[in-house]
N, C-alpha and C positions, 0 to 999 in steps of 0.2 A: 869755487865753481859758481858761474852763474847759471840761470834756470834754462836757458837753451844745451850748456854741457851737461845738466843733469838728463834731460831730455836726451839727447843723442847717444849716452854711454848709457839709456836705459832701452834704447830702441830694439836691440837685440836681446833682451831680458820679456819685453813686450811688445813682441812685433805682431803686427796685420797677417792675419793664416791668408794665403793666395786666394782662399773663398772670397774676402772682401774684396780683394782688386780686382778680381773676376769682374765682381757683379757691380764695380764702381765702372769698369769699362762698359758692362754691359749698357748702364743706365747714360754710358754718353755715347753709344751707338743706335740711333734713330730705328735701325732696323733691326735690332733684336726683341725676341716675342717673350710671352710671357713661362713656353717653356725652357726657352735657353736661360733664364732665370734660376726656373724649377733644377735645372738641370745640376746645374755648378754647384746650389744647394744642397738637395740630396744625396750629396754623394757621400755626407758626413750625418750618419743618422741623429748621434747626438746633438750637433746642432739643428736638424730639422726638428728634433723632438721639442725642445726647448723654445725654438721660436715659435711651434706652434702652442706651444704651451702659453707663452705671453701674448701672441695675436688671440687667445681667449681669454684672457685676462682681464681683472677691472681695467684696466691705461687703456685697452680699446675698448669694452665693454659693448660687443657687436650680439644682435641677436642672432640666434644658432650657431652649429657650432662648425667653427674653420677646423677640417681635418686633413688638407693637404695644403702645403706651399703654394703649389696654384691659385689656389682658391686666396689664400690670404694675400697674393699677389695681386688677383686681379680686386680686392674688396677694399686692402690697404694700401698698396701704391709701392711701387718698387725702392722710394725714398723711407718707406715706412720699414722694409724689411731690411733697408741695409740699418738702418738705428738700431734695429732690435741684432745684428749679429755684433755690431759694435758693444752692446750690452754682455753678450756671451761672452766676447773679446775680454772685457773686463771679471767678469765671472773667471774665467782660465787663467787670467793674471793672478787672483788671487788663488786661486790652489798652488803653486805654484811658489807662494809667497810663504818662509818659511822662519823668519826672525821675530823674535818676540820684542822689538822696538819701540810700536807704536800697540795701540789697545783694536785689534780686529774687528772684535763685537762689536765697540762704538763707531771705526772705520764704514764698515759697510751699515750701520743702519741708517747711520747719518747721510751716506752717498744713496742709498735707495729709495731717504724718506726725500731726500733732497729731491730728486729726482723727478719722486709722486707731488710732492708741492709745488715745484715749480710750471710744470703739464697743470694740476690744477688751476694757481693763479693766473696762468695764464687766458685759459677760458674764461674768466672773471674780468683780466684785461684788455680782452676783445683782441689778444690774437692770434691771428690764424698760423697755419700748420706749426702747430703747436708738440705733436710727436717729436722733434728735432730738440723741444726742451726739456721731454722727458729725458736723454743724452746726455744734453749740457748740463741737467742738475745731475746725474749719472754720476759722469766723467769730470765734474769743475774739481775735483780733490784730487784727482789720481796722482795728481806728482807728491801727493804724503808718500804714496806704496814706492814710488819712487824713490823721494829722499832717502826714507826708512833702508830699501833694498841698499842703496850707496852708501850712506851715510848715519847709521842707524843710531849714534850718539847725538847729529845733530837732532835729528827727529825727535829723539826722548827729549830732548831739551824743548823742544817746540809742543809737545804733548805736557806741560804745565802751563796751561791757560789758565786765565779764572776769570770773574766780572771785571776784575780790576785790568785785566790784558788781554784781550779777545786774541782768540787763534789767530787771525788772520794780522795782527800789529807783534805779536811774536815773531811768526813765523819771519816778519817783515824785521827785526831786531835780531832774530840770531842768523838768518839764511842772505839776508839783504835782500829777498825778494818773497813775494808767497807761494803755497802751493798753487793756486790756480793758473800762476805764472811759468810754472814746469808741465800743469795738462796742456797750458794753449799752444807751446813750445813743441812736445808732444805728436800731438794731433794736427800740429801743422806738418809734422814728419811723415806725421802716415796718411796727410792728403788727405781728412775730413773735409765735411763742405764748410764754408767759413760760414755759414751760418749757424753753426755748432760750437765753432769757435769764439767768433765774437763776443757774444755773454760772459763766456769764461776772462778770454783775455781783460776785456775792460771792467769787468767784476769791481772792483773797488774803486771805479769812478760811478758809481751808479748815483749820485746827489747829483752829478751835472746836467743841467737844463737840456744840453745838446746829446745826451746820452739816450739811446731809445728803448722801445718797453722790455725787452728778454733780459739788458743786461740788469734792469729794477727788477724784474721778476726774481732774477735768478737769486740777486741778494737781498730780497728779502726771504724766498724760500732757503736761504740757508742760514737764516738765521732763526726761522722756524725750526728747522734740523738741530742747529744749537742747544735749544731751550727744551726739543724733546729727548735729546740724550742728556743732557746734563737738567732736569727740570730741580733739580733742588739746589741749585747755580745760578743760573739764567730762569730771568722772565723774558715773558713778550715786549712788557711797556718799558722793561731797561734796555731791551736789545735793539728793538725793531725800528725803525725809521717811519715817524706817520708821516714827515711832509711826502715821501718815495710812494707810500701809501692814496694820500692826496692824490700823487699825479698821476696814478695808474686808477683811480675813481675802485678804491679796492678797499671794503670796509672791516672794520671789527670782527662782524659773522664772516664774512670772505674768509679772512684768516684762520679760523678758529674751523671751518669749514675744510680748509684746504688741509692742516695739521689733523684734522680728525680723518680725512680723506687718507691722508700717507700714514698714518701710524697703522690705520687699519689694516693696509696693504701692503704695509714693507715685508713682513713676515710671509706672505703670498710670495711676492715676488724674490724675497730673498731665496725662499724654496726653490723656485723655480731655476733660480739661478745654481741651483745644487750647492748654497751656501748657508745654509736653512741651522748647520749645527752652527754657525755663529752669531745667529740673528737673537736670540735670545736673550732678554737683560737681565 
């Protein structure tokens, strides 16, 4: 199988609840307001609980407190709230996920801390709407939960990394492609903005000259994610790429900044996501 069939015989495993299409239509109808927004939303408590739970969150870290979708609506931007139901999306996936394959606890700390580092670095790299990369570091792994769900002997084979074979050149050895290669696939199914996608798909061209700052962000935040789940494994200065570092004018502290940022937070946010018994190391 390649990463686009793993993607498609996973779509009905992980599909888009009508909530997202709703309000993906919503946001290309000029004339809808900000309660037929509110609307589509709250018709699902638990996801309004949850989203308002992270529009209070450090990743916005707004003063006072957002206590209605409206309100977070009209404060964060209707691009803002569909990110964050895409996040739930992912949260629901995993309860859901029921094989002991792959290592869960390091799955998702690694995907939340990714997520927080990359929103970070990016503020460091001067750019803007920057929420879209809290997502793409979210969502750049999800096709492991995928593999795992189809093929969960390859998986276990691909979950023997170490310094000497980085995940991502396994994966690329036993699967013939990687995981971020089955999210981008994915998420192009369920009609994300390609702005979301980008970073993921070109992920492993991030040394090229012509490659721009979210796909550097992204991998280097996940190689931060690396080096904090496996820290007695991986370092920084064996992992991390300084020339990618260089060109994003992203220093030492930057880094060490943005990882002390996500570690703090993944455990926040993993709660929040109602996965808070897995976040634990």
């Amino acid at each position: 199988m390649n990463a686009l069939e793993y993607a498609s015989q996973a779509n009905g495993s992980f599909a888009l609840p009508d909530a997202c299409f709703k309000v993906k239509s919503l946001m290309e109808d000029e004339n809808s307001t900000i309660e037929d927004f509110a609307n589509v939303i709250s018709v699902d408590p638990s996801m309004t609980s949850r989203l308002l739970q992270i529009a209070n969150s450090a990743i916005y870290s707004f003063p006072g407190e957002i206590s209605t979708i409206s309100r977070a609506i009209t404060i964060i931007g209707t691009q803002a709230i569909y990110n964050m139901m895409l996040v739930d999306v992912a949260a629901t996936a995993f309860k859901h996920f029921t094989n002991q394959a792959i290592d869960l606890k390091r799955f998702w700390r690694m995907s939340v801390f990714c997520g927080l580092a990359t929103k970070n670095l990016a503020i460091h790299a001067g750019i803007r709407d920057i929420e879209r990369l809290f997502v793409a570091g979210l969502l750049q792994n999800f096709g492991e939960l995928i593999v795992a769900k189809t093929n969960p002997e390859l998986a276990q084979q691909c979950e023997k990394y170490s310094a000497d074979k980085l995940p991502w050149a396994l994966q690329k050895e036993v699967l013939g492609f990687t995981y971020t290669d089955v999210s981008a696939e994915l998420l192009k199914i369920w009609q994300i903005p390609e702005k979301i996608i980008l970073p993921i798909r070109h992920y492993n061209e991030a040394s090229s000259n012509d490659i721009n700052k979210d796909v550097k962000v992204l991998y280097l935040a996940s190689r931060l994610a690396l080096v904090d789940s496996h820290p007695e494994e991986f370092s920084y200065d064996e992992t991390v790429d300084e020339s990618l570092c260089k060109a994003l004018k992203i220093s030492a502290d930057d880094l060490i900044n943005a990882a002390t940022f996500a570690s703090n937070e993944a455990e926040n946010i993993l709660n929040i996501m109602n996965v808070g018994l897995f976040s634990k190391r």
